[in-house]
N, C-alpha and C positions, 0 to 999 in steps of 0.2 A: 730654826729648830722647832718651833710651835709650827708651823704651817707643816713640817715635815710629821710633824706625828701627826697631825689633823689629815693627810694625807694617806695616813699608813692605816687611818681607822678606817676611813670612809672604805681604801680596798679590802680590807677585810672584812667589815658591813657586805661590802657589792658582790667579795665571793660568797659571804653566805646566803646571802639572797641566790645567788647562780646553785650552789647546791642547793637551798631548799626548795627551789624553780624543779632545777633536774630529779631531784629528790619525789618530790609531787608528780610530774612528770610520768617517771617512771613507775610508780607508785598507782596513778591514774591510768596509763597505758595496758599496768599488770591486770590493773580492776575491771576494765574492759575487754581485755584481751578473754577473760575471765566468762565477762559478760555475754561475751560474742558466741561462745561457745552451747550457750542455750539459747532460747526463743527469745526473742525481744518483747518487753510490755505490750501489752496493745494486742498480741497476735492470739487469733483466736484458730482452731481449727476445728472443721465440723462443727461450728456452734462451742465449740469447749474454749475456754482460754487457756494458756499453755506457756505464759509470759514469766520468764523465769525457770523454765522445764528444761529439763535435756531430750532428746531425742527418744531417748530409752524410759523417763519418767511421763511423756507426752503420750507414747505407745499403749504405758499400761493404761494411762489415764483415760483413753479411746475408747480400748478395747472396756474398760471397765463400766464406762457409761453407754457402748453402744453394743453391751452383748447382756446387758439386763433385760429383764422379760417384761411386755408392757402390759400395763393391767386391764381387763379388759371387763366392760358393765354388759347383761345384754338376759333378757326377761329375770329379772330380777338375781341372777344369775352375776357372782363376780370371779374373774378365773384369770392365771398369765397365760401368755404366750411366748415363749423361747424363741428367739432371732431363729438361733443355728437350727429349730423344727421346722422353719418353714423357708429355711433358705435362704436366708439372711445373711451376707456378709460383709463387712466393711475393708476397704483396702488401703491398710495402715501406710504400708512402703508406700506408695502414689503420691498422699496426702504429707508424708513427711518429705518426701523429695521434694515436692512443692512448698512444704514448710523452710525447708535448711536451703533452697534457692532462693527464694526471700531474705531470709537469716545471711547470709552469704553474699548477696549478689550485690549489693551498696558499696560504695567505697568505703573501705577501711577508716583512713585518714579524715572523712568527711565526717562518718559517724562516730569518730573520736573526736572532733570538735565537737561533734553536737551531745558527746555523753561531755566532755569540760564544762560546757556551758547549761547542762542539765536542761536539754531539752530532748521531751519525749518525742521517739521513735513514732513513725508514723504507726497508725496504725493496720493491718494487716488480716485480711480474713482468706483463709484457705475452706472452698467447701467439703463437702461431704462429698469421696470418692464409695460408695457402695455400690452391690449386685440383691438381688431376689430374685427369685424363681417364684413367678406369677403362678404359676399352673401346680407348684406344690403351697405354695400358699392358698391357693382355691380349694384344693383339695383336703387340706387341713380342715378349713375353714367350715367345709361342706360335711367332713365325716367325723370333725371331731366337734365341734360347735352345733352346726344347724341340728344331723343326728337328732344329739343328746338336748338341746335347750328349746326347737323349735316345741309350739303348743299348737300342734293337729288340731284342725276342725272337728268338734263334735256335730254326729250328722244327725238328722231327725230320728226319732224312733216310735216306732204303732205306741197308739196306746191300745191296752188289752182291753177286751171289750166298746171299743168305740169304732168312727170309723175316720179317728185322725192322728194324727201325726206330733209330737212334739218338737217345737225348733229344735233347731241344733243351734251349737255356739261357734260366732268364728275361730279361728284359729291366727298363728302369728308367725310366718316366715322370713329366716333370715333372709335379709335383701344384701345378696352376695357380693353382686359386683359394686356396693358402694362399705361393703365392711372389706373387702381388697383393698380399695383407695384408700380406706382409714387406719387398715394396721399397716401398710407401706408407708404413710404422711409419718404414723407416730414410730416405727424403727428407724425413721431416717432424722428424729429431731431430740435432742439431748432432755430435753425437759418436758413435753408434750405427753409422757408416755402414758397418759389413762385417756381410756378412751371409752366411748358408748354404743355399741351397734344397735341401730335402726331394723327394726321388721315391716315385712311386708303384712295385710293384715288380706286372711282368705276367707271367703264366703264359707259358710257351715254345708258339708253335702247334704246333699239330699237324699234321704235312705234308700238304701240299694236294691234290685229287686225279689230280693230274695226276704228282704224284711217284709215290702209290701204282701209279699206270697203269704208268709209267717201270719200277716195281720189280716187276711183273704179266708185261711184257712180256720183260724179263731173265729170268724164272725158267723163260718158256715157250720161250726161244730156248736157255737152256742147260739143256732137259732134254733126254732120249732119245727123245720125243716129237715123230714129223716127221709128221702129221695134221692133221686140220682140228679149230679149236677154236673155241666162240663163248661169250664172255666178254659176262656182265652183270650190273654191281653195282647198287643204289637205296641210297643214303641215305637213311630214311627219317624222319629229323631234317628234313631239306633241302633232298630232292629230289634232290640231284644225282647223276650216274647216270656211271659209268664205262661202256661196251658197246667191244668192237672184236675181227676176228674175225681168225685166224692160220693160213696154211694153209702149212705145213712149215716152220715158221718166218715165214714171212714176213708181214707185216701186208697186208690186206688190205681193201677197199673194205664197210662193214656195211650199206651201204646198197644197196639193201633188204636187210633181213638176209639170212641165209644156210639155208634149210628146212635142218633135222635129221629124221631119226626121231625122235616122240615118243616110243616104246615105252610104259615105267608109266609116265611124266612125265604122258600123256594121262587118267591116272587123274584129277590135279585137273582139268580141264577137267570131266572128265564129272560130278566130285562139285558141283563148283559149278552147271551146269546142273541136277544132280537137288534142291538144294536151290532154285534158282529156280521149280522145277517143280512141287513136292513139298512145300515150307516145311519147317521145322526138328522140324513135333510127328514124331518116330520111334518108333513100338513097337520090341520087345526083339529081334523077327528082324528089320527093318531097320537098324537098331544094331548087331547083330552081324556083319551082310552088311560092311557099309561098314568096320568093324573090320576085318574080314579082307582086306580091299582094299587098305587103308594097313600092317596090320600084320604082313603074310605076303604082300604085292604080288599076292592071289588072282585071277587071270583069270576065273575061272569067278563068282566072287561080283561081278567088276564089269561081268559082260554082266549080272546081276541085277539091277542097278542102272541099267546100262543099258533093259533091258526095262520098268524102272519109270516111267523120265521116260515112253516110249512104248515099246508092243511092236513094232511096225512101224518107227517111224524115228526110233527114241531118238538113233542117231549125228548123222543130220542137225540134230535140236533141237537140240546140243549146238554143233552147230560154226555154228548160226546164232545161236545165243546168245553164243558167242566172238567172230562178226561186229556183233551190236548193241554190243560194246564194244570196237570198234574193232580185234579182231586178225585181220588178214583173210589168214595163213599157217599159222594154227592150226586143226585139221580133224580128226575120226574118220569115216570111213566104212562104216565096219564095225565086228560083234562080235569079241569075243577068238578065238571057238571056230575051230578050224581049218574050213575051208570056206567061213565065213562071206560072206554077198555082201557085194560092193562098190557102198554104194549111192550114190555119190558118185564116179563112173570117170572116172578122168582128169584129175582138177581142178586146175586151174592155178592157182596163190597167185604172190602177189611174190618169196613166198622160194623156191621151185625152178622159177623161168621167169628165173633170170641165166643166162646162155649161160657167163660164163669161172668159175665153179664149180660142183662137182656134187659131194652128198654119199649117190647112190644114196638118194632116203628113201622111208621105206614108204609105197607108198601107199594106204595105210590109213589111217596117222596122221600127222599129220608138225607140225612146230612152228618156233617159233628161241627163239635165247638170250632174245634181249632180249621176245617175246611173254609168256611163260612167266614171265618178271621181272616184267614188268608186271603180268598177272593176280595172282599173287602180291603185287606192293607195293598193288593196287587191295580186295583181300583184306583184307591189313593196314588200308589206311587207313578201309574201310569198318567193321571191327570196332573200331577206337580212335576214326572223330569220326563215322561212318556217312554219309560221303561217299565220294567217288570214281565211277570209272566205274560200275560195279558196280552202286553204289544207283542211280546218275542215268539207266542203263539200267532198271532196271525197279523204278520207283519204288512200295514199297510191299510189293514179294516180297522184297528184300532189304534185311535191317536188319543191325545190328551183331548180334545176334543170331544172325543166318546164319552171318556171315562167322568168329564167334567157335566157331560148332558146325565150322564147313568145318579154322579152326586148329586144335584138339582132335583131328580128325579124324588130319591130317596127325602131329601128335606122336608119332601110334604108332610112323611108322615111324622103326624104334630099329636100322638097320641097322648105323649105325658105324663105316661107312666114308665113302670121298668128302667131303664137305662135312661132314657130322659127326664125322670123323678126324680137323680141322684143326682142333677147339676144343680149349677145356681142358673135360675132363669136368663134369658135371652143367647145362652153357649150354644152352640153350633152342632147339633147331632145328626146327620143325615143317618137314618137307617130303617129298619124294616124288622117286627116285633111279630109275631107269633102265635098263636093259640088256638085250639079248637078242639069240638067235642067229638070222643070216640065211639063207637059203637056201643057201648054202652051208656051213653048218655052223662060220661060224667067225663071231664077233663082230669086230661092225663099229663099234656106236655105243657111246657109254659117256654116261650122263647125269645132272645132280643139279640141282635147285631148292629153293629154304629160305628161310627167314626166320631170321636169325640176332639171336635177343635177346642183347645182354653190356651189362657196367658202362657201359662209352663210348659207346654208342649201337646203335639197332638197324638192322639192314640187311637186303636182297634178295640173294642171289646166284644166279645161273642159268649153269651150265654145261653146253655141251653140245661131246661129242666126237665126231670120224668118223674113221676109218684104213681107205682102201681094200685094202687085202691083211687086215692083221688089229690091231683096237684090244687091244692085249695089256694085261691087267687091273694087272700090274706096274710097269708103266711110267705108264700114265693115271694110275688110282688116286692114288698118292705126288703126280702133279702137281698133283690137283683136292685133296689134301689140302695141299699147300704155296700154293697159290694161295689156298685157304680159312686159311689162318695167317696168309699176307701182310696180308689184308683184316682178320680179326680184329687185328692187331697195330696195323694204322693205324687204328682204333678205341680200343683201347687199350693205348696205348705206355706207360702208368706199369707196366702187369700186363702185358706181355710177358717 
């Protein structure tokens, strides 16, 4: 009897163990079953964790951390940037397929033993499926950022009354194609999202030539200087050309330029025709001839020169040589020597046939600023790429060769003032300066042309003066050497 109830206990102990088994069981199965239905711990997607999410709470939880705007640092400047402004989009369905395959794909059975026995689920990382549009991102980048936050170069500016320049300040560029890679890096990472764009840093310009004109024309209107002046620069970087002409201050019409007295000036015309004429091989007394011409401004040695292009109408060759390139106001008609005929009487050019100015010019020789610039920058461009008018005038007699014996030639003169007074010692001016007395015994013109080599770049300038009573050497001088600093200075402003 005792063993039968001892019996009767233990089975009904043993069933309820078996229901509290099953009881648990299913109870464990419900909770998983439960469980299985959202992300498993551990699983991250895009950077986000999502362990415990459903499908639909995963979704907003994405879209809500990867459609926030990233902040963005850049010249002191802090501002967002919107995903969806630049193209930005994340592709939710992709990343949760690949989420709920993961979620899913395990056996059943297996990861209910491993939730019984509370062992965490592996862990799981799904990346970042996303798109951008590179090229609306740049362009963002470019018209709504650089625009507005870049800090432009401040460029030099004249000072008034001087004859220099004030620096300019650099400036600060955005450097585009690495602020691209940095707002891509930070829309694509959940927590990264500030960031700092980098600039590029730009040199300060150099005042443009419309200041340096600006600061040309100040310096002629406050000097002592109430004459006629004609002004012409070459950039010979660039081309571009400053000319404009002032008669007692006042600015005046350059068009057609303005005829000067060539006086020496007319020396390069004639050197350049004798080399057109003649070629470059020289024995030791034509070599010294032409020395003496540029480097003691000898009259006498350059009717020899003259006589050599032709004994009879060496002038006329000369100034129809300066007409095949185009300068049709520049003219010798005559030798140096006093008496000399005039074998070209009377001759009418553009530059002294203007009825509302008159600069008395010889007429012998006669020239303008901007002629004499030109021949001079045609010079140059023919002895650096052996182009220009020069060569394309007579193709074949003029090589870089020519033009480079014509420069040489000119460096003699070492005179030191004018246009070679306004460097700083030992700079490179090849040219040929000007002056002489009128029949009235008083000087009228005062004049200088050069090629100005320095560190900044090299240049033309061509100045020519007139004072109808008298061009006093004190007063001109100082100006053609302050106007020649000006121009060196706006070249280069770091060595002023």
């Amino acid at each position: 009897m005792r063993n039968r109830n001892t019996n009767t206990i233990l089975r009904g102990v043993s069933i309820l163990f078996l229901i509290g088994a099953f009881v648990l069981t299913i109870t464990s199965l419900i909770s998983y079953s439960r469980q299985r239905t959202g992300y498993p711990e551990g699983m991250t997607i895009a950077g986000i964790p999502v362990g415990g999410l459903s499908p639909a709470e995963a979704s907003q939880r994405l879209l809500q951390v990867y459609n926030s705007p990233i902040e963005v640092h850049y010249n002191n400047a802090v501002f967002n940037i919107d995903p969806g402004t630049v193209g930005f989009t994340i592709d939710v369905e992709t990343m949760l397929a690949a989420a709920d395959l993961t979620r899913t794909g395990g056996s059943f059975w297996g990861g209910f033993w491993d939730y019984l026995w509370s062992r965490p689920p592996a862990e799981s990382q799904i990346p970042l499926s996303a798109n951008i549009s590179e090229d609306r991102l740049r362009e963002y980048l470019q018209n709504e950022i650089a625009s507005r936050y870049d800090l432009p170069p401040t460029p030099a500016q004249p000072v008034p009354g001087s004859a220099s320049f004030l620096p300019g300040a650099p400036g600060q560029t955005l450097d585009l194609d690495r602020a691209v890679l940095i707002v891509n890096n930070a829309l694509r990472s959940p927590s990264d999202r500030s960031v700092a764009f980098s600039a590029i840093t730009t040199t300060s310009a150099r005042p443009t030539p419309d200041n340096l004109e600006i600061l040309l024309k100040q310096i002629i209107s406050t000097s002592d200087f109430d004459g006629m002046i004609g002004f012409y620069m070459m950039d010979l970087q660039t081309g571009q050309e400053i000319h404009f002409v002032m008669n007692n201050k006042q600015e005046i019409n350059p068009e057609p330029d303005v005829a000067f007295t060539a006086s020496s000036t007319i020396k390069l015309p004639i050197l350049t025709s004798f080399m057109i004429n003649r070629g470059t091989t020289l024995d030791a007394e034509t070599t010294e001839v032409i020395s003496r011409v540029f480097r003691i401004s000898d009259n006498s040695a350059t009717d020899l020169i003259i006589e050599r292009i032709d004994s009879n109408n060496g002038p006329i060759i000369v100034t129809r040589d300066m007409e095949a390139i185009g300068l049709q106001s520049t003219y010798i008609s005559g030798m140096f020597f006093l008496g000399a005929p005039n074998l070209i009487p009377g001759r009418i050019t553009p530059g002294n046939s203007r009825a509302d100015v008159y600069t008395d010019p010889d007429p012998y020789s006669q020239t303008t600023a901007s002629e004499m610039g030109i021949l001079m920058a045609d010079i140059y461009q023919c002895e650096q790429t052996g182009g220009g008018a020069l060569a394309a005038a007579f193709p074949g007699r003029v090589t870089p060769e020519t033009c480079r014996t014509i420069i040489d030639f000119l460096a003699l003169d070492k005179f030191g003032a004018l246009i070679q007074g306004g460097v700083p010692d030992g700079t490179l001016v090849p040219h040929k300066h000007g002056f002489v007395l009128s029949r009235d015994g008083v000087m009228h013109d005062i004049s200088d042309v050069g090629i100005v080599y320095s560190p900044g770049g090299n240049y033309v300038l061509s100045i020519y003066t007139y004072h109808p009573v008298q061009n006093i050497w004190d007063i001109t001088n100082p100006l053609v050497v302050k106007l020649t600093q000006a121009t060196y200075n706006f070249f280069n402003i770091t060595s002023q």
